[in-house]
N, C-alpha and C positions, 0 to 999 in steps of 0.2 A: 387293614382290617378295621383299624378305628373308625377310620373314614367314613366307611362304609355303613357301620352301625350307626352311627350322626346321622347319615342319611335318613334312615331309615326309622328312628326312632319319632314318637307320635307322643307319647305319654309325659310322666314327671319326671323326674330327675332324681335316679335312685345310685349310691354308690355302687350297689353290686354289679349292675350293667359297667359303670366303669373300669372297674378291677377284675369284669371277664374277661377282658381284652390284652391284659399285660401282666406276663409272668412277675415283672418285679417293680412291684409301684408300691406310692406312699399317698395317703388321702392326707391333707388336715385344710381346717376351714380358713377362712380369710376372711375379712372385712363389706359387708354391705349384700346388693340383692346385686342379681345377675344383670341387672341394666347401668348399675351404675359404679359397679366394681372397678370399670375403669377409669374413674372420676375422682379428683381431690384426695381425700384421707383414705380413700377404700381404695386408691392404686396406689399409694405409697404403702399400703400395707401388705397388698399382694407383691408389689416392686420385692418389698423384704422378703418373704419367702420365697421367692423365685432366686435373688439372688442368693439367697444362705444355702438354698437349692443347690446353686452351680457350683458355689465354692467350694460348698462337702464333693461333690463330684468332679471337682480337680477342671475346672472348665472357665473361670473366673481368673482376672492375672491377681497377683501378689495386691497391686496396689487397691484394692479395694478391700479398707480396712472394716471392721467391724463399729469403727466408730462412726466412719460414712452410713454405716446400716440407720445406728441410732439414729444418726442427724436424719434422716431421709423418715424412719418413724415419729420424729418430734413435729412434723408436720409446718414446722417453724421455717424450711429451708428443704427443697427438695434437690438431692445430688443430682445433677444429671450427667456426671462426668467425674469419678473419684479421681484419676490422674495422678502422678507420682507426688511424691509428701514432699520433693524440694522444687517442685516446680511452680510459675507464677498461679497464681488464684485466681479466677472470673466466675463476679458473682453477677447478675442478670436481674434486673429490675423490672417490674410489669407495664401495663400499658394505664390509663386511665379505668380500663374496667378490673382493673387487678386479677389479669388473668384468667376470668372468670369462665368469658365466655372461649376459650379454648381447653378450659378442663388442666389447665397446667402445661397443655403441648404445645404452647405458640416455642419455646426456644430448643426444642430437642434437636429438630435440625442443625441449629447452629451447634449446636451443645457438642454435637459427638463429632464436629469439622475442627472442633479448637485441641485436641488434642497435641503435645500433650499434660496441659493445663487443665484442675482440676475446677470444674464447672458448675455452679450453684445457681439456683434459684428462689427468689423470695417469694414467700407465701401472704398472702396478705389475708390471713385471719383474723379471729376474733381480736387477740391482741393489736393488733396495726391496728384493726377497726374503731381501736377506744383512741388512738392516740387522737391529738385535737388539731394539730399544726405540723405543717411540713419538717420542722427543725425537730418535731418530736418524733415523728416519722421515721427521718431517716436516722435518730437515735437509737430507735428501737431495732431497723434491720440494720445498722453499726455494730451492735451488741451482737447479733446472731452471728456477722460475719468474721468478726474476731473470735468468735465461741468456737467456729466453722475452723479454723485454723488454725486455733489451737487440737484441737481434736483428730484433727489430721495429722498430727503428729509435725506441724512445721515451724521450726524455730522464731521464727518473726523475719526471718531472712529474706523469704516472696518477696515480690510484687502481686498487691493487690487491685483487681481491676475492677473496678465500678464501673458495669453498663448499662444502660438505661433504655429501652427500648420506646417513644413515641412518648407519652406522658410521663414514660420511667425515665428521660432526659432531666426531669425538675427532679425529682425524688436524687439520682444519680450524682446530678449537682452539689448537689447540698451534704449528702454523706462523703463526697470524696472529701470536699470540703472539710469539713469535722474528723475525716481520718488522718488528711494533710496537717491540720492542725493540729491533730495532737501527736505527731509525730511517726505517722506510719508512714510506709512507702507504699504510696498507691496512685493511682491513673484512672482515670476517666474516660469512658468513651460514650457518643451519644448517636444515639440510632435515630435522627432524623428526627428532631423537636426543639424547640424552643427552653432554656432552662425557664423562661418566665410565664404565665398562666394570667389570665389564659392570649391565646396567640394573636397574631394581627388580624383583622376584622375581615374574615370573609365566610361564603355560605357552603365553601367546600371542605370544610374537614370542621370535625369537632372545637368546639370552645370557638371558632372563627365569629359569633354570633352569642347574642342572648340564649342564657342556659337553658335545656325546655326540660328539665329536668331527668332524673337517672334515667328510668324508662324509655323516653322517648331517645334520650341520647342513643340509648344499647340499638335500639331499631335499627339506626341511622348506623352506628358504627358499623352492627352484622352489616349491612347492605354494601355500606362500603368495602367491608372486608371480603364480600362477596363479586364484585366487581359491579355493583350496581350505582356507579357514583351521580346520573341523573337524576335518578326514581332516588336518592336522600338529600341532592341538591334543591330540586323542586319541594320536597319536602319539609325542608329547614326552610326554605323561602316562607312556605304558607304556615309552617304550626310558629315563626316568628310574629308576623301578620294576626294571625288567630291570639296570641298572648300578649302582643301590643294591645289589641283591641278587648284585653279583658276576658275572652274567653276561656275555658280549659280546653284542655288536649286528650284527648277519648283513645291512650293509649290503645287499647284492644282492639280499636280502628284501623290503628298505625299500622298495629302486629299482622291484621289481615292484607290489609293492604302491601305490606310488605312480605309476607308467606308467597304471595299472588307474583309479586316481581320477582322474590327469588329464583320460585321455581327449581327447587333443590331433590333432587332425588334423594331418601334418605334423611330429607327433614321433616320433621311433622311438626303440625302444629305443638303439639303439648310440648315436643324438645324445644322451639322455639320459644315458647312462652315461660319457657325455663330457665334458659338461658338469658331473657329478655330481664327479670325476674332478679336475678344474681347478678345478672351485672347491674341491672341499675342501681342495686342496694351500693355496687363500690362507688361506681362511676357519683351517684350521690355524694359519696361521704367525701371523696378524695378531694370532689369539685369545691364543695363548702370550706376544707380546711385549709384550702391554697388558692381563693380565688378571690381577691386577684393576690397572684406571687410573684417578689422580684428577690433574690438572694441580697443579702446585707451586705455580702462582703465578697471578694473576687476569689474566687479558687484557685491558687498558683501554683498546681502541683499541673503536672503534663495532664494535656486533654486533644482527645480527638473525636471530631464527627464527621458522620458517616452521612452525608446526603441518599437519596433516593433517588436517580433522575427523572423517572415516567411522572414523579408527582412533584412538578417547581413550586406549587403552591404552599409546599415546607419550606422551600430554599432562605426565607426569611431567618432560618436560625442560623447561618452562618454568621450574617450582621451581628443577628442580639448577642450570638452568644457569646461572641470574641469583646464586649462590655464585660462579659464574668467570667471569664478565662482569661489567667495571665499569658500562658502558654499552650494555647491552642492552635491542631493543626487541622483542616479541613479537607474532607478527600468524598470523590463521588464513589458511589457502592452501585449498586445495579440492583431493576427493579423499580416496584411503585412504592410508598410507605406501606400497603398492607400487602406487600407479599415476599416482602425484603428478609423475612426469618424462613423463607419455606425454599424448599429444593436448591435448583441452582444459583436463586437469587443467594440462600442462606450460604452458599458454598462461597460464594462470592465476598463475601463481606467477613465471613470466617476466614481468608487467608485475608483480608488486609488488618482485621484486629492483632493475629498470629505474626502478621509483619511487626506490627508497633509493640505488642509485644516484646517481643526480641531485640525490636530495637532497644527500648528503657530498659528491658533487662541488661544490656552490655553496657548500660549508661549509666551504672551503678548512679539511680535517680537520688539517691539519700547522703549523698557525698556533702559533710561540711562545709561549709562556708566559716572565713575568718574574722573575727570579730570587727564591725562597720562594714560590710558588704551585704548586700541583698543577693542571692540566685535565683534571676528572672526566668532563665531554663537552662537546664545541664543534660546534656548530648556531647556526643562523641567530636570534636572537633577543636578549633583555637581554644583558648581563654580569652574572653572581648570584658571588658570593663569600662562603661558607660559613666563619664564623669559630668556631674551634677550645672546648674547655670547659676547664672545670679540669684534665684529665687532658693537654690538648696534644695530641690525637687520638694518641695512643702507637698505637693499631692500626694508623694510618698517613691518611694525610689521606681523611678523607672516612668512613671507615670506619664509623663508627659513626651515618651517615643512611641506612644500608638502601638501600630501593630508590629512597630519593626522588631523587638527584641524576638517576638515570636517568630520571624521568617529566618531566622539566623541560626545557623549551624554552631555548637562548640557549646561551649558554658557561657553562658551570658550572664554578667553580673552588673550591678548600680552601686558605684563606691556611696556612701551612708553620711550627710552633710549631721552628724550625732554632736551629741556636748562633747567629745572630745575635739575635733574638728573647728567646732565653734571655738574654742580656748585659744586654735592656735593664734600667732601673731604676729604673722606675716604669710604673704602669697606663698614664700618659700619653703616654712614651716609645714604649711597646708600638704603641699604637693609633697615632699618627703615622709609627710603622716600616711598620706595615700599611698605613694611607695613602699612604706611595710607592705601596709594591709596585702595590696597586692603580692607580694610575694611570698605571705603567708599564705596567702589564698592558694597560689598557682604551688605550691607545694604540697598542696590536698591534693592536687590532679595533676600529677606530675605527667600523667600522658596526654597533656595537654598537647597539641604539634606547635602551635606559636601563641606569643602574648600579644593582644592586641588594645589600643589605645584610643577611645571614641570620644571627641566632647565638638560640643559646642557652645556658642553663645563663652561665658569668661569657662568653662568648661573646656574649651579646646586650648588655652593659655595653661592652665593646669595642666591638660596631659604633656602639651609641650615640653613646661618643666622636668614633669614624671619622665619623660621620656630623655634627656637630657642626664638625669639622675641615674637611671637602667641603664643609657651609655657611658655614664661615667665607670658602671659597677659593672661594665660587660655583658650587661643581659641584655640580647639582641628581643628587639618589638618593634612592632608594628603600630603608623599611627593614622589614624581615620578624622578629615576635619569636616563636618557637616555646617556647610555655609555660613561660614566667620573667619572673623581673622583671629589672629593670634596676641594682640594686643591688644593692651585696656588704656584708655578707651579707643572702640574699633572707630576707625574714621569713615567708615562704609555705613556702622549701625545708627540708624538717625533715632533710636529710640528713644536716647537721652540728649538732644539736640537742645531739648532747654532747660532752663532751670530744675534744678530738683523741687518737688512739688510735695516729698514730704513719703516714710516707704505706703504707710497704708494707702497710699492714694495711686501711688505706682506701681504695688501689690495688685491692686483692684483693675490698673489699666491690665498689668500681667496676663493676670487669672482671665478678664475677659478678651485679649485678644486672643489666648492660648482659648477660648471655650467659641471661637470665630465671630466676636462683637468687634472687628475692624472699624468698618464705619463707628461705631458708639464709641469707641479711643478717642478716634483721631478727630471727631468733632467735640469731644470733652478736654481735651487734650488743646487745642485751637482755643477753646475758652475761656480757659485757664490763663493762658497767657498772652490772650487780650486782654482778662479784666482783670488780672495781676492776681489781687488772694482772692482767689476763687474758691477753696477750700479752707480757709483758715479757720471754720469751726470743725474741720475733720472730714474724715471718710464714711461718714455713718449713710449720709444720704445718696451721696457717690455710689455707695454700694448695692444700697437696696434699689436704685434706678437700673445699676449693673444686673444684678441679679434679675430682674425681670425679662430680662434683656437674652441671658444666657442660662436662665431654671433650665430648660430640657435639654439642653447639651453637654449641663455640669454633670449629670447621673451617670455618665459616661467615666467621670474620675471619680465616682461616691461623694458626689454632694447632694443632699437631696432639701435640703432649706438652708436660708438664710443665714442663721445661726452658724452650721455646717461652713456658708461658704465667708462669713466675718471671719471665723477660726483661722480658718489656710489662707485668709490677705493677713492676719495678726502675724504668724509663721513666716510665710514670705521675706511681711516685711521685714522682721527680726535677721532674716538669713540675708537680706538684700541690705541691710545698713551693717551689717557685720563684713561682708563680704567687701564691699564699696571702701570701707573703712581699709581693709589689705591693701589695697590697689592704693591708697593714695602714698605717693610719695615719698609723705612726712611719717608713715610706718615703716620706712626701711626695705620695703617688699619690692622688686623688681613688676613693670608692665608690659615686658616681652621677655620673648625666650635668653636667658643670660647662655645662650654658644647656638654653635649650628648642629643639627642635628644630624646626621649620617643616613641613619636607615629608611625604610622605605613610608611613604606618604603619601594616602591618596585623601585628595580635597573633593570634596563632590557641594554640587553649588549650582546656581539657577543661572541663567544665561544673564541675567544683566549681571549680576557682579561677578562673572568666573573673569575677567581680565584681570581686574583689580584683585581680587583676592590669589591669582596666581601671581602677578607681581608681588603683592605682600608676601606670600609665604616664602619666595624664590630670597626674602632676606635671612631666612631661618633654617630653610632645608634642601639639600643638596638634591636629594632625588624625590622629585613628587611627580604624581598621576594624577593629573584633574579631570572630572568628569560632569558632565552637565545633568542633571535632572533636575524637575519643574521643582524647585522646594520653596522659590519664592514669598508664595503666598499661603506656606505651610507651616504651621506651628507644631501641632501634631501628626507624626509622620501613620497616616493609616491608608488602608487604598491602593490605588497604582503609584502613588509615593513612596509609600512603602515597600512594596514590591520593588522597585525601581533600584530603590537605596540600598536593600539589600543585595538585590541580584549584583550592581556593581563593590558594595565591599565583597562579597564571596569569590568575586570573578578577581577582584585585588590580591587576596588573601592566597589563590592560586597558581597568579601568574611567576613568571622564571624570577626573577631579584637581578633585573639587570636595568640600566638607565634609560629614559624615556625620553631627555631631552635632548639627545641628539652628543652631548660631550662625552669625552673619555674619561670614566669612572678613576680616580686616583689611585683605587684599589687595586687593580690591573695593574696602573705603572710598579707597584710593589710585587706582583707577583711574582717576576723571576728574581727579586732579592729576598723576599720571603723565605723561598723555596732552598736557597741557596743558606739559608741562617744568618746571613750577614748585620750584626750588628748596626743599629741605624742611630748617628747623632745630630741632632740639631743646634745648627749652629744659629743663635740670634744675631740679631744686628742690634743698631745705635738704644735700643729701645727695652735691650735685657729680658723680650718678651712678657715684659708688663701688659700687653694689651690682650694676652690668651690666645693669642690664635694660631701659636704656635702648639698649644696642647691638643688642639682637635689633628692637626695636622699629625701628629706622632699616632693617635688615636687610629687614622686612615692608612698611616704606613703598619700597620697591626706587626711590629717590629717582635721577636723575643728577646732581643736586649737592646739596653739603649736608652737615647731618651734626652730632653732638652736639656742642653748645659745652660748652668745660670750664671748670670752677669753679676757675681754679687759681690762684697765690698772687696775682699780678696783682687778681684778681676779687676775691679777699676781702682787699685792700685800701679797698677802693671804702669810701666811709663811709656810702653812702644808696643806695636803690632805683634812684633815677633816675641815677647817678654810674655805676651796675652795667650797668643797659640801655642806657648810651652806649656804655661800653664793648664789650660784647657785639654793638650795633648795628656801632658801625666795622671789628669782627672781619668780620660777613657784609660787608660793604663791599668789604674789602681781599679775599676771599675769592671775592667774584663780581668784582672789577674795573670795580665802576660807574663811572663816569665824575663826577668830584665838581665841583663847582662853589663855590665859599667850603666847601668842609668840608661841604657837603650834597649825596647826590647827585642823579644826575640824573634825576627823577620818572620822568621818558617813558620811561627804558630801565629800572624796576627794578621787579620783580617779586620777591613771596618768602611764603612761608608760615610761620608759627611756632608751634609745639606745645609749649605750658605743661603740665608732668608735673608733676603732686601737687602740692609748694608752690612749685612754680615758674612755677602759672597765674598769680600777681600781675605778678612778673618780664617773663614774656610778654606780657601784660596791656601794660605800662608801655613795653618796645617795640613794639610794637603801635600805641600812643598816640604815642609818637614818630613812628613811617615815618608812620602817618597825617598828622600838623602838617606833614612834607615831603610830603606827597603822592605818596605810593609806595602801590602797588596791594600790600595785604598783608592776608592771610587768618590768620586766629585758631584754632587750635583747642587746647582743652582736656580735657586726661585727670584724671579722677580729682583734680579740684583746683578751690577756688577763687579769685577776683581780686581777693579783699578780703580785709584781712586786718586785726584789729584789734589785733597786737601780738606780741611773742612770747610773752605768757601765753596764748595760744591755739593754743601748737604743741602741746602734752602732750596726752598722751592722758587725764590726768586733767584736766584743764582749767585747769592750774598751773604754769607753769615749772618743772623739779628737776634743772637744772641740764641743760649740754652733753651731758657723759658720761653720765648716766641718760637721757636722751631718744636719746643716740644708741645705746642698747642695746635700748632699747623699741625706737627705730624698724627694726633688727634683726630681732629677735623677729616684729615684726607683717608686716614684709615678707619672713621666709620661711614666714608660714603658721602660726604660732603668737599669735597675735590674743589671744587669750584671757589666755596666761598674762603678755603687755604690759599688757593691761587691768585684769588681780587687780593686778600688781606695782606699776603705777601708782597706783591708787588704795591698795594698802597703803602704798607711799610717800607720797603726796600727806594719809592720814592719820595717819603717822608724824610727818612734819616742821611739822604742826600740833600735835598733841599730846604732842612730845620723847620718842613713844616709839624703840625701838630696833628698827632693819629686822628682824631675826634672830629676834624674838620667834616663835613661831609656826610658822616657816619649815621650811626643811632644816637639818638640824643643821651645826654650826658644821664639824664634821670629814669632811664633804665638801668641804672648802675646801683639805684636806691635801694632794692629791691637783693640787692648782696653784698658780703660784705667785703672793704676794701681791703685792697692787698698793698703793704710797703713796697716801695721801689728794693729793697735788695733783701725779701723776703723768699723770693725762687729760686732765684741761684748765684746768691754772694756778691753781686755787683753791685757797684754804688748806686745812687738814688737816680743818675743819669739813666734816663730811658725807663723807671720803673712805672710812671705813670701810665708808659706805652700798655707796658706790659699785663694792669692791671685793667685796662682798659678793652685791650686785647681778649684778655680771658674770661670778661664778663661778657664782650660779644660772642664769644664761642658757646660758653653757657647757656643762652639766648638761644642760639643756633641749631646745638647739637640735644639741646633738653629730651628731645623725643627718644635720640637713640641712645641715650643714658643711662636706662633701664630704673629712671628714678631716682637715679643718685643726684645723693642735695650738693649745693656748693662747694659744702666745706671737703665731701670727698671730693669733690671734680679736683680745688685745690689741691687734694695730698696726690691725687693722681699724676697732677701737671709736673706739682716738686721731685717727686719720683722721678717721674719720665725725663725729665730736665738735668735731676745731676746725672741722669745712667747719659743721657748726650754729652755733657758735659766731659765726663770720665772717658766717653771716645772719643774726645777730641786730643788724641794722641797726637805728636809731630811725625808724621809718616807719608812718604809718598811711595804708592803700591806700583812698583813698575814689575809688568805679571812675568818670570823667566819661565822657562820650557818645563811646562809638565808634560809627562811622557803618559799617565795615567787618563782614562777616559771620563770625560765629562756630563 
C-alpha cells in the first residue's frame, strides 16, 4: 500500500500521508534536505537512527555497541562494520580525494566481506584539513583509531590494521609506522599505491605528471573512475602542455567536456560540479602537504600489498615499497585500481586481507624479543637468526639481506653487533654471548619447530662456533652458510688480498660495493696499491668521490647525504677494527670451527666457488647440502636472488634429516645399541684423547651412559697392559654400580660395550678378554686400530721408534690432515739418526726458527740433550706447517700441547707384546 501511494503522490511532503499508511510507526527528523541525506554528516546521522531503530526492535546482533553509535555520530570515524569487541580492527584510509567524491561509500563493499572484524573508516574533515604534514596526518587519525578501540570496549589485545586505499597507501604507511613504534600491534595493508608521492612519471594515473591542480585533478580521477581512461589520458597530455606554456586551465571546460565522455545516466551536471568542487578542495590540500613525500624511516611491523592486475601501471609499488617495509609481502588482488573496492573485485581482495589477517593473528605479531636481537618478521615457523659480517650490520640489523628476511617463513631475527658484544674479547666470548641471547630468545617462542643458524661473510664462522656450543648443550639447529667459508681469513675472499688500508677507507670500499659501485672499489682499490699511501690524509675525499657515485642506491638503506653516509663508514669502521682485532691470533680467539659439527648444513654459493667452498666446509661438517644460486656478484640479496635463496633454505629446512653424501650416517651404526641401553666406553689410544675427537665421537654414539676413559696420571702409572685394563675395567664398575661379588662383578646384571680408537684397540682388546674370563656380556668394537701389537718400535710412522717428543709431533701433523709431511719427516729422521746426519740439512732454513722460541734438548720428555736439537727443530717445522689448522694457537701452547701428548706416549710405552687369544665375543 505504501508503494502505491509513492506512486502516486504529486504534491509536498506532509507527515500525515505517511502515518495513513501504518498502524504502528514512529516519525522523528534527521539531518540535512532530502537530496543529500545520504551524504557525509547527514548519513551518519540517519545511519544512527536507523540503527538505534533495529536494536530497540531486537533485529541488530549484540555486537553493535552504543558506543559504535557515538563514534559513527562524531563524524570523526565512520563504522562500517561494528564486529565482535575481541576481534582484530581494520580501519580504511581514503584515497587522494578523501573520499569525497563517493559520499563515503568507496569501502562498504569491502567493509561488510571482512567480517568478522570490526571495520572503520576515516573521515577526512575539517580537523585532517588543518593538519599541515603527513606525519601530522596520520597523528591525528592515530588518535581516532585508538579512541575507536578503546570505546569498543577492546583490551589492547587486537590487531590493528591499517589499510590504505590508492593515496591512503602513503597516509597507511606512515600511521602504522607511528603505532609500530609506539608499541601497538598492528599491520599494514596497501591497496595498490606507492607509500611515496607523488608516483613514477606517467600520464596514466594521477600525480604520474605535473600537478593541474585540485579541480582539474577530481575531473580526471571521476573519469578514470568511470572507465574513461583515454578521454583523461589525452587530457593530462594537453592541460600539462597548456600549464608548461603558462596558460590556465578553464576548469568548467574540463567539467563539460568531461559530463559529454561520461555520459552517465543519472549524473547531472550540478552533481558533477559538486563533486568536482569537494574533491578538489581535498585532493588540493593532501597534494600540498605530501608532495613530494618519502617516509623517514622503514615501517617494520608486517605489511601487505595488494596489486590490481587490469592496471600494471601501479605495479611500480611493489619495488618502492619493499625500500619502506621491513616485512613486506606482495599478493595480486583482482580488478583495475578503480574498481578494486566494488562487487566482486571487493569480494576478492576482502578474503585475501581476512587471509593475512588470520594469519598475524596466530602469529601472536608482538611476541618479545631478548635483549640484542632485532625481529625482522615473526610468523608461524623455525626461529632463523641472521648473524652480522665484519662491518656489525652498521646499516642497522638486517639491512644488508634485502629482501630475503622478508620471503622467509618463522621468526626471523639479526643478532645486534651492541656495546655489549663490542666488549667482548675474543671470537669465542663473541659466539657464546650470542648463544644466550639466542636461547633466550627461542624461549619466547617456544613453538618455535627448529633453530636455525645464518651467516656469512666472518658471520658464518660465528654461527659455526654457536652451533658447536648448542651441540655441546644438546640443542639440536640447523646451520645455513651463504657463500663463505668458515674461516678467518677466507682464502677464497680476495677482499683483503692486500694491505690493510686503514677501517674508514675499507668502510667506504664496504658500504660502496654493498650500494653496487664494483667497478669504483676495485679501480680505487688498484690505486692504492700502486701508489702506496694513497690515502694517508684520510677517507674524507674517498668518500665524497664514493658518495657520488652511490647517492641514489644508498636511500634504499636510509642514507640520504653525505653526512648520513660518513656516520655508517665511522661505525663500520669501528665494528671492522674491533672485529679484525678477535680474529688475530695474538687475542687468544680461535679462526675455524674448534670440532666438527654433526647436524645438518646447507651451503648455498655461486658456481665458481661451490667446489672450493664444499671442500672447505667438508673439514667442519659432517652432513652438508650445497646448493648453487647466482650470489656471486650479489651483496644484497633482493630480486630472483632472493627468491632463489630463500626458496632453497625453506626447501632445506623441510627436507627428511638423512645424509646427502652418499656415507653411512654414524648414527645408524648406534642404533641397535642405542635401542638396546647398552652402556658405551671409549677406549683411547697412545694419545689419552688430548686431541678431542674422541668427544664428538661419544656425542654421535648419543650413548645413555658411558663415556671416554681418561688416560690420566693414575693410568700411566700402570706398568703393563694388563695392570692398565684392570684399572680402566674397575673405573666402568664403580661407574655402572654393578653389584661385585670377591671384587668381580656380577655377570647376570652387566652388560657393556667398548670401542678401541687407533692404538687403543689392544687396550680394548685386553678388556675385553677380561669381562669375557668374568662372564660379562661385552661387545668389541674397533676404529681405525689394531689388537696386536708387536712393540713400541711399531708406533712410528717410519717403522722406528724417534723418540716420545718426535712421535708425538708426527702424530700431530697426521691427525690434522697433514699425513704427508709426517711421513717425508719421519722417514728423513728415521734416515738421519742411522746415518748421524743433521735434521736441518736440506730443510727450511735455520732462521725460520727466529721467529719462536727455542726448546732445550731434554725439555719434552726427560732425555738427555742427545737428539734435542732434532727435536726442537722438528717442532718449529711442524708449527710452520700446521699454523692454519691450529685454530690460532700461539707457540707456546703448540709446546704444552706436544709435552702433553709426548709423556701420555711415553707412559704407553709399556713392555708388552699383544698376542690376541680367542674371543669368543663379537667384534
Amino acid at each position: 500500500m505504501g508503494t502505491a501511494r509513492a506512486a502516486q503522490w504529486t504534491g509536498s511532503f506532509k507527515i500525515a500521508d505517511v502515518r495513513h499508511g501504518f498502524l504502528n510507526s514512529k516519525v522523528v527528523n534527521g539531518k540535512g534536505s532530502h537530496y543529500n541525506m545520504m551524504q557525509g554528516e547527514q548519513a551518519a546521522t540517519q545511519a544512527a537512527l536507523v540503527l538505534e531503530f533495529a536494536k530497540r526492535l531486537g533485529g541488530v546482533a549484540d555486537d553493535i555497541s552504543s558506543a559504535g553509535l557515538e563514534a559513527a555520530k562524531s563524524q570523526k570515524m565512520l563504522i562500517l562494520r561494528p564486529g565482535k569487541v575481541e576481534s582484530s580492527k581494520v580501519y580504511l584510509i581514503h584515497g587522494l580525494d578523501g573520499d569525497a567524491l563517493s559520499g563515503g561509500s568507496t569501502f562498504t563493499s569491502i567493509a561488510q566481506r571482512l567480517a568478522p572484524c570490526r571495520v572503520g573508516a576515516l573521515v577526512y574533515d575539517q580537523e585532517a584539513l588543518e593538519c599541515n604534514s603527513i606525519p601530522d596526518l596520520a597523528a591525528c587519525y592515530n588518535r581516532r583509531v585508538l579512541e575507536d578501540v578503546k570505546s569498543s570496549g577492546d583490551a589492547g589485545e587486537s590487531l590493528i590494521v591499517i589499510a590504505g586505499y590508492s593515496h591512503g597507501c602513503v597516509l597507511a604507511h606512515q600511521m602504522g609506522h607511528q603505532l609500530y613504534k609506539a608499541g601497538v600491534r598492528t599491520a599494514v595493508v596497501m591497496f595498490d599505491l606507492e607509500v611515496t608521492w607523488p608516483p613514477p612519471s606517467t600520464h596514466s594515473r594521477v600525480g604520474g605528471y605535473e600537478f593541474l591542480g585540485g579541480e582539474a585533478e577530481a575531473v580526471l580521477l571521476i573519469s578514470r573512475a568511470f572507465g574513461k581512461f583515454d578521454f583523461a589520458i589525452k587530457e593530462a597530455i594537453e592541460l600539462t602542455k597548456m600549464k608548461a606554456q603558462g596558460q590556465s586551465i578553464d576548469v568548467d571546460a574540463l567539467i563539460e567536456r568531461a559530463y559529454v565522455a561520461l555520459g552517465q545516466r543519472g549524473l547531472s551536471m550540478d552533481l558533477l560540479k559538486m563533486m568536482v568542487k569537494r574533491g578538489g578542495v581535498n585532493i588540493e590540500k593532501l597534494n600540498n602537504i605530501g608532495n613530494p613525500w618519502e617516509p623517514l624511516e622503514k615501517y617494520e611491523g608486517p605489511a601487505l600489498l595488494i596489486l590490481a592486475p587490469d592496471t600494471p601501471e601501479f605495479h611500480s609499488a611493489a619495488e618502492i615499497n619493499a625500500r619502506y617495509c621491513t616485512r613486506m609481502e606482495v599478493v595480486t588482488g583482482k580488478g583495475s585500481h578503480y574498481n578494486m573496492m566494488q562487487g566482486e573485485q571487493a569480494a576478492a581482495q576482502a578474503a585475501i586481507v581476512l587471509e593475512y589477517v588470520k594469519r598475524l593473528s596466530e602469529a601472536t605479531l608482538v611476541c618479545p624479543a631478548a635483549e640484542g636481537i632485532t625481529v625482522l618478521r615473526d610468523c608461524p615457523g623455525p626461529c632463523i637468526y641472521f648473524l652480522h659480517g665484519l662491518d656489525g650490520d652498521a646499516l642497522g640489523p638486517g639491512m644488508n639481506l634485502g629482501s630475503l628476511p622478508s620471503l622467509l617463513s618463522g621468526r626471523i631475527c639479526s643478532i645486534e653487533y651492541d656495546d655489549e658484544a663490542f666488549a667482548c674479547e675474543t671470537i669465542e666470548a663473541l659466539a657464546k654471548l650470542y648463544k644466550e641471547r639466542i636461547l633466550q630468545d627461542r624461549a619466547l617462542r617456544p613453538d618455535g619447530k627448529r633453530l636455525v643458524l645464518v651467516g656469512r661473510s666472518i658471520g658464518a664462522l660465528v654461527a659455526s662456533l654457536i652451533a658447536l656450543y648448542l651441540q655441546k648443550d644438546h640443542v639440536e639447529c640447523f646451520l645455513v652458510i651463504l657463500n663463505s667459508e668458515v674461516v678467518w681469513p677466507s682464502k677464497l675472499d680476495d677482499s683483503f688480498c692486500y694491505d690493510w688500508l686503514g677501517g674508514e677507507v675499507e668502510a667506504t670500499f664496504w658500504l660502496s660495493h654493498l650500494a653496487g659501485a664494483k667497478a669504483f672499489v676495485d679501480e680505487q682499490v688498484q690505486s692504492a696499491v700502486t701508489r702506496g699511501k694513497a690515502f694517508a690524509e684520510g677517507a674524507s675525499r674517498l668518500q665524497t668521490a664514493a658518495f657520488g657515485q652511490i647517492a641514489s642506491n644508498l636511500e634504499a638503506f636510509g642514507i640520504r647525504s653525505l653526512k648520513e653516509f660518513r656516520s655508517v663508514c665511522t661505525l663500520a669502521s669501528s665494528h671492522c677494527a674491533r672485529l679484525r682485532q678477535l680474529l688475530r691470533p695474538s687475542a687468544g680467539s680461535m679462526r675455524t670451527p674448534a670440532g666438527i659439527f654433526d647436524g645438518k648444513v646447507l651451503v648455498i654459493t655461486g658456481a665458481e666457488r661451490q667446489s672450493k667452498l664444499e671442500q672447505s666446509a667438508r673439514q667442519y661438517f659432517r652432513n652438508i647440502v650445497t646448493r648453487c644460486v647466482n650470489t656471486d656478484d650479489h651483496e644484497v640479496y633482493v630480486g630472483a636472488v632472493a627468491s632463489s635463496i630463500a626458496s632453497e633454505i625453506s626447501q632445506f629446512l623441510v627436507q627428511d634429516r638423512t645424509r646427502v653424501d652418499g656415507d653411512r650416517d654414524p648414527r645408524h651404526e648406534a642404533e641397535s645399541l642405542d635401542a638396546a641401553h647398552v652402556p658405551i666406553y671409549v677406549v683411547p689410544g697412545c694419545d689419552g684423547g688430548v686431541l678431542g675427537e674422541l668427544a664428538s665421537l661419544v656425542d654421535i654414539l648419543n650413548a645413555d651412559t658411558g663415556g671416554v676413559l681418561v688416560f690420566d696420571q693414575e693410568a700411566r702409572r700402570c706398568s703393563s697392559l694388563a695392570d692398565l685394563a684392570a684399572l680402566f675395567l674397575q673405573r666402568i664398575s664403580d661407574d655402572q654400580a654393578w653389584i661385585s661379588e670377591g671384587d668381580l662383578p656380577d655377570a647376570s646384571l652387566c652388560k657393556v660395550l667398548l670401542l678401541g680408537h687407533s692404538s687403543g684397540a689392544p687396550l680394548a682388546y685386553e678388556m675385553a678378554m677380561q669381562l669375557q674370563d668374568c662372564g660379562v656380556d661385552v661387545r668389541l668394537v674397533i676404529v681405525q686400530g689394531e689388537v696386536s701389537r708387536a712393540g713400541p718400535s711399531s708406533t712410528g710412522l717410519s717403522g722406528c721408534w724417534l723418540g716420545s717428543t718426535c712421535e708425538a709431533i708426527l702424530l700431530l701433523a697426521n691427525r690434522v690432515g697433514e699425513r704427508e709431511f709426517a711421513l717425508k719427516e719421519a722417514e728423513a729422521m728415521a734416515k738421519a739418526r742411522q746415518n748421524g746426519q743433521k735434521l736441518s740439512r736440506g730443510r727450511l732454513p735455520d732462521t725460520c726458527g727466529l721467529a719462536f722460541d727455542g726448546i732445550s734438548g731434554g725439555y719434552m720428555n726427560g732425555h738427555s740433550n742427545n737428539g734435542g736439537v732434532e727435536e726442537s727443530k722438528l717442532l718449529m717445522r711442524a708449527f710452520w706447517k700446521l699454523s692454519d689448522q691450529l685454530n690460532g694457537m700461539s707457540v707456546d701452547a703448540f709446546k704444552e700441547l706436544v709435552a702433553d701428548l709426548a709423556s701420555r706416549i711415553a707412559a704407553w710405552q709399556i713392555s708388552y707384546v699383544v698376542k690376541p687369544l680367542m674371543l669368543t665375543t663379537s667384534i
